[in-house]
C-alpha angles and dihedrals in degrees: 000000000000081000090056099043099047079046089052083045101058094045097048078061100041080061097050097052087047085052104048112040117171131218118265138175133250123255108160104065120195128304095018116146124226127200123188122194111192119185124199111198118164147131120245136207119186114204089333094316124119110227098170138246131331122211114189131168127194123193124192120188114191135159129203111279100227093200101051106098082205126073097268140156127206127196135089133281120231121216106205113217111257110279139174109262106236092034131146109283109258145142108292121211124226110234085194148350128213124200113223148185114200129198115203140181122248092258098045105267097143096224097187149348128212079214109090099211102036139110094010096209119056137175090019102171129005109186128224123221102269123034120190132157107290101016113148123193133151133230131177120245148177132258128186117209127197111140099180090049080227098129100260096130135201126191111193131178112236127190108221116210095202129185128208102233097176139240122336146153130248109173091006091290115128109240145165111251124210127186115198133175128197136162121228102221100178128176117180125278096015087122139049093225101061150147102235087206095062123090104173149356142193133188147155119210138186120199130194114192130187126191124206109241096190102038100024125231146051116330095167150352122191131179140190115212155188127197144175116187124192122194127196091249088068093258113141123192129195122200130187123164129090136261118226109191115187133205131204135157115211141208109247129241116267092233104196084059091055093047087051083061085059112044090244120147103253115263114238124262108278114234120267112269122242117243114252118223116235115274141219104235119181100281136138104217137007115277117268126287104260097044114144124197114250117291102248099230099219112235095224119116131219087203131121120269112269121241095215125211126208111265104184115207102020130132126205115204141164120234137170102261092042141304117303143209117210120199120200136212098353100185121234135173110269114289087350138129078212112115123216115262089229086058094075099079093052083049091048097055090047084054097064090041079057097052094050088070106061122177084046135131113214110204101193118206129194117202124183134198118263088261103133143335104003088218085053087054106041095052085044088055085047100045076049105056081046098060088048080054100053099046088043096064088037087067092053106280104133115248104235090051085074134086123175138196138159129214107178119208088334091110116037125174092185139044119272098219096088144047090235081057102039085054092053087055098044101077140094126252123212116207118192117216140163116282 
């Protein structure tokens, strides 16, 4: 009974909140990029049983929708394959990608994403109207659970109890700290979002927050956590270990700069963006005095000027989660990750583009044409963004600059009925993030 009533509770202020929105300014103005870093670092039991530590990182790379009249971001989230933390530097592969539109408070409180998995931690924190050292409030927010990373995904209300801990530094930036606890009591079904397998969970967790006071916004949240999860087959799973989750907003990529490196024909000015009116997103209270709008990074570079050389059949485009290169009809020998010997010097030439854009991360991605078993084709794209990776570092790219993933014929720009068609498909996109 006491299970049910703190549940009813939650949900009569989740309404609220949902029901009485205030008005807010305005701090991330148009065009701005956004990039997310959530680790996973935690310790897991399976029905009593040890079975070690799990080390998980998530990367999420948006960009300011400039048509949204909400606060929104746009771009794709990466899930790294599991890996030791500590390990040699290398090339990681994404197990999967999500695409994902965000919608976040003027002050960086992500408040929802139309991806299920991630982030993991939403609506943390929403701010009341006063802050002072010591003040103590509670809001309702959101946690995703999916202890397996496999995809079976829970979405549970949680009732923060947060404290105001004053003003400190983290990179030598000024900030307001908050400190918050909350317990995840779960029974099956009380969400829409849920894991039909699961029947309960438990769990204590302890959150530090900082704010950034010069830029505004979230620059991290980190938890430390205990949980117990029990699933209608009779497997239990026990889970101890912390999430850090980062923020950070960028300064995007002057694109005509990075089509020079390339030797491709310079794009044309983008029109002026309109300015967008303040909003009412789902708060309960204004952002803290002090507050400043986002500190517009400026585009110019202070590198040296790029000697370009030619690269034939590439395409530069922007796209929310960075500017990419796409590379068509890289040649390879029949059902083969083996590239043909006349390719290298098309990948010679993207190397030194490559190495004209330093303090970058390159995510390679190998897409085929719709010609056969869609598992077939998914591991050979991926056998395939492996190979440009590995010539790619062989002719001087460092190997930890470098991300992969395939995704078969998931994603097709042309029609599959004919061989013109089929060509356009078969090719290998290069996204450049931060590092």
């Amino acid at each position: 009974m006491a299970r049910y009533t703190w549940y009813v509770v939650c949900l009569f202020l989740w309404g609220a909140i949902e029901s009485y929105p205030q008005s807010l300014s305005l701090p991330y103005q148009v065009g701005d990029t956004y990039k997310i870093i959530e680790k996973h670092n935690f310790r897991k039991w399976e029905n009593g049983k040890y079975l070690g530590a799990v080390y998980r990182e998530i990367q999420g790379a948006l960009k300011r929708e400039p048509r949204s009249p909400e606060v929104q971001f746009q771009g794709r989230f990466y899930l790294l394959e599991q890996s030791q933390q500590g390990g040699v530097s290398r090339s990681p592969k994404i197990e999967a990608s999500f695409p994902a539109v965000l919608l976040v408070s003027p002050y960086g409180t992500i408040l929802s994403s139309t991806a299920d998995r991630f982030p993991t931690m939403r609506k943390f924190p929403l701010l009341p109207q006063d802050l002072r050292e010591g003040f103590r409030w509670q809001e309702v927010a959101e946690r995703v659970l999916d202890p397996d990373f496999s995809g079976k995904v829970t979405l549970v209300p949680v009732l923060v109890d947060y404290r105001y801990e004053g003003i400190g530094t983290y990179r030598n930036e000024e900030g307001h700290r908050i400190s918050g606890k909350y317990a995840v009591r779960y029974r099956q079904a009380v969400t829409e979002l849920h894991d039909p397998d699961l029947q309960e969970v438990q769990g204590t967790h302890d959150v530090a927050i900082f704010m950034s006071l010069q830029k505004g916004g979230l620059r991290f949240i980190t938890e430390s956590f205990k949980e117990e999860y029990r699933y209608k087959t009779g497997r239990s799973l026990r889970l101890e270990g912390t999430v850090a989750t980062f923020f950070e907003g960028v300064a995007p990529l002057d694109i005509n700069r990075i089509a020079k490196a390339f030797g491709i024909p310079p794009s044309t000015p983008a029109p002026e963006a309109v300015p967008v009116p303040p909003v009412a997103p789902r708060t309960t209270g204004d952002p803290v005095q002090g507050f400043a709008p986002e500190t517009k990074l400026s585009t110019a570079s202070t590198e040296s000027p790029v000697s370009p050389r030619t690269l034939p059949d590439v395409d530069l485009e922007e796209k929310p989660e960075g500017l990419t290169l796409t590379v068509k009809n890289l040649r390879f020998k029949p059902d083969s990750a083996e590239l043909l010997p006349e390719e290298n010097s098309r990948l010679a030439a993207l190397a030194d583009g490559l190495k004209q854009i330093p303090q970058k991360r390159f995510l390679i991605v190998g897409h085929t044409a719709d010609v056969g078993n869609p598992v077939v084709q998914k591991k050979l794209s991926l056998e395939r963004a492996k190979a440009i990776v590995d010539a790619l570092v062989r002719m001087g790219i460092p190997q930890d600059r470098f991300l992969y993933e395939g995704r078969g014929a998931e994603e097709p720009i042309a029609p599959n009925t004919d061989e013109k068609g089929r060509a356009r498909n078969r090719r290998v996109e290069i996204t450049i993030l931060e590092k």
